[in-house]
C-alpha positions in Angstrom: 0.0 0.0 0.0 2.7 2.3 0.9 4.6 1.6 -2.3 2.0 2.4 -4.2 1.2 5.6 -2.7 5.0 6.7 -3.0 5.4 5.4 -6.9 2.6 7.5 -7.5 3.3 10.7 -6.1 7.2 10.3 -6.7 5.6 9.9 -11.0 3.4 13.6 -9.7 5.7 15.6 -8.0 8.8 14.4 -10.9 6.2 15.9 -13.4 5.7 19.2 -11.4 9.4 19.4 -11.6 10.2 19.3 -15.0 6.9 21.7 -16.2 8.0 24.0 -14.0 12.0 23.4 -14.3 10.7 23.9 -18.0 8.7 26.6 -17.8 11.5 28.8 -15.7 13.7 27.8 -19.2 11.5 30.0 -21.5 13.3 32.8 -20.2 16.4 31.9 -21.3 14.5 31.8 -24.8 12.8 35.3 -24.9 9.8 34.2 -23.4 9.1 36.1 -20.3 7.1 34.6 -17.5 4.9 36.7 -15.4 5.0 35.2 -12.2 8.2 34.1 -12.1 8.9 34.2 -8.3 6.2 31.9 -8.0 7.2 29.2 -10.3 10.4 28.8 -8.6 8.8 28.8 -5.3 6.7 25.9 -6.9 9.4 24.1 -8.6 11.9 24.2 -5.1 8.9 23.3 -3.0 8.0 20.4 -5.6 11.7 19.4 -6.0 12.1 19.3 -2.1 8.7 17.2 -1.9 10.5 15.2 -4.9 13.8 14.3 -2.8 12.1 13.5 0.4 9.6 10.7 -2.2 12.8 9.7 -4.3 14.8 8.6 -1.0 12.1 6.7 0.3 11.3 5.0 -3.2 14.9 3.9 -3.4 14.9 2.9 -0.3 11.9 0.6 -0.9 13.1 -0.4 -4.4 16.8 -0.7 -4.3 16.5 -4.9 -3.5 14.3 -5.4 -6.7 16.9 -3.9 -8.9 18.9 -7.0 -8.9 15.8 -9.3 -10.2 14.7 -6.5 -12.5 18.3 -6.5 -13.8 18.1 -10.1 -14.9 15.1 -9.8 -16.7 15.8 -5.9 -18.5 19.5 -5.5 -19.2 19.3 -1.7 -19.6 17.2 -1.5 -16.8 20.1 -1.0 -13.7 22.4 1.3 -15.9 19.6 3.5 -16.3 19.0 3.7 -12.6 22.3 4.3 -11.7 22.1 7.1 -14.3 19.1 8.2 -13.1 20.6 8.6 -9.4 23.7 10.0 -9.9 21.6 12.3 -12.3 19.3 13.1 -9.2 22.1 13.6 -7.2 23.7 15.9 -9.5 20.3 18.3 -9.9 19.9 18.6 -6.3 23.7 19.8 -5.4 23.5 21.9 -8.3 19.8 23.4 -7.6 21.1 23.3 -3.9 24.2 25.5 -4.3 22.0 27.8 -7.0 19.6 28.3 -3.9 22.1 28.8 -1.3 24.5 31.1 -2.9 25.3 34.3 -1.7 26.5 35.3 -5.5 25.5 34.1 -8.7 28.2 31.2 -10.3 28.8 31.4 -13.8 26.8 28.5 -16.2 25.4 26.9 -12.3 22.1 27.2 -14.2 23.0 25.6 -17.4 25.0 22.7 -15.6 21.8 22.4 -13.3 19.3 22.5 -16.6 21.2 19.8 -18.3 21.8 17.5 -15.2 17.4 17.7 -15.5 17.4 16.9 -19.1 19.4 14.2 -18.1 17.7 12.8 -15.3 14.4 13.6 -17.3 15.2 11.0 -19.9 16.6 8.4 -17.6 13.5 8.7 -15.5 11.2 8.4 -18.4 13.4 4.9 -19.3 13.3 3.9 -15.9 9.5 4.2 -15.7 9.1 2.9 -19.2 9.8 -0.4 -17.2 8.5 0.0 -13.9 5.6 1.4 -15.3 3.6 -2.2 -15.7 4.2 -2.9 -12.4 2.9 0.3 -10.3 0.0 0.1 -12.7 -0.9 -3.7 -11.9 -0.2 -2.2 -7.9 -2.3 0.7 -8.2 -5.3 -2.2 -9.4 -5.1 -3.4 -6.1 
């Protein structure tokens, strides 16, 4: 039950992320967005919400890896990817947060390290994503 409930909202609040990691990009493209202090307020409260649900999915998950391995070959180098990519965001979004000044390309390094962990979590649910819908049947 409690699995289910964290797959779900880790799929929810990784979503709210990216739009709005997304959405605070457009700038960087000419597209001005009006309430951008909000948006970032939503995607650091989401992203927060995020790590706390990513820690205890891994922590739930991290046994099954091995069988899943066996069965899709791809399927633990695109988790490993997928947390050192996490890992890599939240330093970076961290230290962007944190910082007294603003670091040079911190943003860019921080907006590909999502792009990255974008993809590898869309492979990762790819194949997890027959099992948490058989779970949330139940």
């Amino acid at each position: 039950m409690k699995k289910k409930w964290t797959d779900s909202l880790l799929v929810l609040t990784c979503l709210a992320v990216m739009v709005s990691g997304i959405v605070l990009h457009l700038k960087r493209h000419g597209i001005v967005v009006e309430s951008r202090a909000a948006i970032k307020m939503a995607h650091w409260l989401t992203g927060a919400a995020m790590t706390v649900v990513f820690v205890v999915h891994y922590r739930a998950c991290r046994r099954a890896l091995s069988g899943m391995g066996r069965r899709y070959r791809f399927f633990p180098i695109v988790t490993r990817l997928l947390l050192w990519a996490f890992v890599a965001v939240a330093l970076t979004g961290g230290v962007k947060l944190l910082s007294p000044v603003k670091i040079k390309d911190l943003g860019l390094v921080h907006y590909w390290c999502g792009i990255v962990m974008s993809v590898s979590a869309l492979l990762h649910l790819i194949v997890g994503l027959p099992l948490l819908l058989k779970n949330l049947r139940r």
